[in-house]
C-alpha positions as CSV (number, residue, x, y, z in Angstrom):
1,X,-15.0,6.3,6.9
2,X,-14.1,2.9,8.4
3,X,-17.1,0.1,8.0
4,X,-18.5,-0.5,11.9
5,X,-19.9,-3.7,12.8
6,X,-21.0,-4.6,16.1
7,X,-19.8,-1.4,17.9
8,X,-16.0,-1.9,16.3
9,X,-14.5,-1.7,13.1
10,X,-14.4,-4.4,10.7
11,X,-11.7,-6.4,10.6
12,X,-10.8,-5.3,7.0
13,X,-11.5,-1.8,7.5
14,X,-8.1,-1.3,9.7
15,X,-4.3,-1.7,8.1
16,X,-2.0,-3.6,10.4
17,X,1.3,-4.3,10.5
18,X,4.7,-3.7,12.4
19,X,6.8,-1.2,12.3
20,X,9.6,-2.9,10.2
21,X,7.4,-2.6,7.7
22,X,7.0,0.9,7.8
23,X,10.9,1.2,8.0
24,X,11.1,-1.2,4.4
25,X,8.5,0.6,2.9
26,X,10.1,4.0,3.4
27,X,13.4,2.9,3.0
28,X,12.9,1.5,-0.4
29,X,10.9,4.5,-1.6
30,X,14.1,6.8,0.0
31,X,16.5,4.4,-1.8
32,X,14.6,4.9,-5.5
33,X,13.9,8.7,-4.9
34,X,14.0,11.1,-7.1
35,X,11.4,8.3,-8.9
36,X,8.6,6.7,-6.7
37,X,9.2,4.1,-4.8
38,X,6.7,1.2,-4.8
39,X,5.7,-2.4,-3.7
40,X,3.6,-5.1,-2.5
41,X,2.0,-5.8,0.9
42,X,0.9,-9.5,2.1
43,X,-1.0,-10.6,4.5
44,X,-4.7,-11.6,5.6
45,X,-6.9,-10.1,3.8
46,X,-9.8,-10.6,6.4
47,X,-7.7,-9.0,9.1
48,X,-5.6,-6.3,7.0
49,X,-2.6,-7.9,8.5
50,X,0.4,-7.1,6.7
51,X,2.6,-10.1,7.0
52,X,5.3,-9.2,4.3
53,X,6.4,-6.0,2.3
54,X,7.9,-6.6,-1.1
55,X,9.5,-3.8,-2.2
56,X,9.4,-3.6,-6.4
57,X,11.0,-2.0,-9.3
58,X,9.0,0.7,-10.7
59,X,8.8,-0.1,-14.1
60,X,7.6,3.6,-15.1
61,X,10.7,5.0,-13.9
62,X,9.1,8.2,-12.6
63,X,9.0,11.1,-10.2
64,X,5.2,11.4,-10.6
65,X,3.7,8.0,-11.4
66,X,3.9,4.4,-10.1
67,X,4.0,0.6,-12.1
68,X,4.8,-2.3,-9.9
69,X,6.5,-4.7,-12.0
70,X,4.5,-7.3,-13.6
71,X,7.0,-10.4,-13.4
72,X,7.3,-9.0,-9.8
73,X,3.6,-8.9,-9.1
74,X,3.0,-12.5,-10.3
75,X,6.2,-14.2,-8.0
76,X,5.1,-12.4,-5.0
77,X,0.9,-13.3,-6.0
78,X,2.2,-17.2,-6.4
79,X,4.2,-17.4,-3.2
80,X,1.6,-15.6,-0.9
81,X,-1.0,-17.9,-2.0
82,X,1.5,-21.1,-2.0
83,X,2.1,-19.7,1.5
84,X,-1.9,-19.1,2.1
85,X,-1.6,-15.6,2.4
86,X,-2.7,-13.3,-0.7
87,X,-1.6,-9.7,-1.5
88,X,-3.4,-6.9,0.0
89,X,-2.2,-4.1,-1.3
90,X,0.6,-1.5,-2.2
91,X,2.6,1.3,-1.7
92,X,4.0,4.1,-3.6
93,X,5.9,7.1,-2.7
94,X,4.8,10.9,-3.1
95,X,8.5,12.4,-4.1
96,X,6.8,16.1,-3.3
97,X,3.4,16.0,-2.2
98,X,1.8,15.0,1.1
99,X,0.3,11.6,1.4
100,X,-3.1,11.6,-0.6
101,X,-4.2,9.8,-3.4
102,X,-3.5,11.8,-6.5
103,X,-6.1,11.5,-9.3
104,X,-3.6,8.9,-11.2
105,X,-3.8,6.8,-7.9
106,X,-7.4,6.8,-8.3
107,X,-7.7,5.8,-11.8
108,X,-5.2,3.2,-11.5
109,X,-7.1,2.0,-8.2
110,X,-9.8,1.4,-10.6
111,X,-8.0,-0.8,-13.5
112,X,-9.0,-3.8,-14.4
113,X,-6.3,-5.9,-12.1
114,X,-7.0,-4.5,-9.3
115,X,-8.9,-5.1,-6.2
116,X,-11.4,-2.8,-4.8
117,X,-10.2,-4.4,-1.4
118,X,-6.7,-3.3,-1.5
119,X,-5.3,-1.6,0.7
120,X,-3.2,1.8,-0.8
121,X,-0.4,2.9,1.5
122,X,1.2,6.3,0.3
123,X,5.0,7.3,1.7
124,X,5.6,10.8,1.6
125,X,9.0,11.8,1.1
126,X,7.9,16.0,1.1
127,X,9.4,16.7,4.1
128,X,12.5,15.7,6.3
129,X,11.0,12.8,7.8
130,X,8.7,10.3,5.6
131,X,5.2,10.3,6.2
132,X,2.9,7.2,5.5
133,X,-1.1,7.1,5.6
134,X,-3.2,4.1,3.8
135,X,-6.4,4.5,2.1
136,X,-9.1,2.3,0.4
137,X,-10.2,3.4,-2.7
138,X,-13.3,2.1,-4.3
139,X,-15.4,3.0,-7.2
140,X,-13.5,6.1,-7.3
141,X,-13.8,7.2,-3.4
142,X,-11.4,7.7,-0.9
143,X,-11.5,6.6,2.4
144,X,-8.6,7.0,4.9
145,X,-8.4,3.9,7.3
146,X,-6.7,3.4,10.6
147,X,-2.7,2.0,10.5
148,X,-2.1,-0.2,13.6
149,X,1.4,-0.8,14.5
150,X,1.3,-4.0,15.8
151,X,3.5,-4.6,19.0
152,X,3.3,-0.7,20.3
């Protein structure tokens, strides 16, 4: 459940971002399918304002797991903070289930390189039409969080 503070949500607790960015992020994930599809987001990370989708090679080369690119991951980590922005999360494509963190999600939200602030964005490409949700996953839990489209 989203984090309240005086009588709204918290900043943080809230993804937004335009609708172009929904369009990359399932358009890249269409483009590597039958494997997942993945990427980076930037933005604020006191607002959960996605200011740039980085669409990545996934290095696992799967239908059923994710790995963003490491050489990837460290280009796009330099520039957002060169550009005072940071990364604040990712996004992955479910090939054939709905948009829910699988237990692999979960673990990997839990690594050692990531943050427990991160925001997890999951494109389902199950049906006709892709389906996104974002989550926040920390110490194991799931929580589904609001997506603003900015600009709607």
């Amino acid at each position: 459940m989203p984090s309240l503070v005086a009588g709204g949500l918290r900043d943080d607790s809230v993804l937004r971002l335009e609708a172009r960015h929904l369009d990359e992020m399932a358009a890249h994930c269409l483009t590597c399918y039958p494997e997942e599809g993945c990427g980076l987001l930037v933005g604020d990370p006191t607002t959960g304002t996605v200011t740039e989708v980085h669409p990545t090679e996934n290095v696992a080369h799967s239908g059923q797991v994710y790995s963003v690119d490491p050489k990837a991951y460290l280009r796009v980590d330099r520039a957002a903070e060169d550009a005072g922005r940071a990364i604040i999360g990712v996004f992955h494509s479910h090939t054939h289930t709905d948009p829910w963190p699988s237990p692999t999600d979960v673990e990997e939200a839990m690594g050692p390189l990531k943050d427990p602030t991160w925001h997890y964005v999951l494109v389902s490409l199950r049906h006709e039409l892709p389906s996104t949700r974002s989550y926040r996953i920390q110490d194991g839990n799931i929580s589904e969080e609001p997506v603003v489209v900015l600009g709607q």
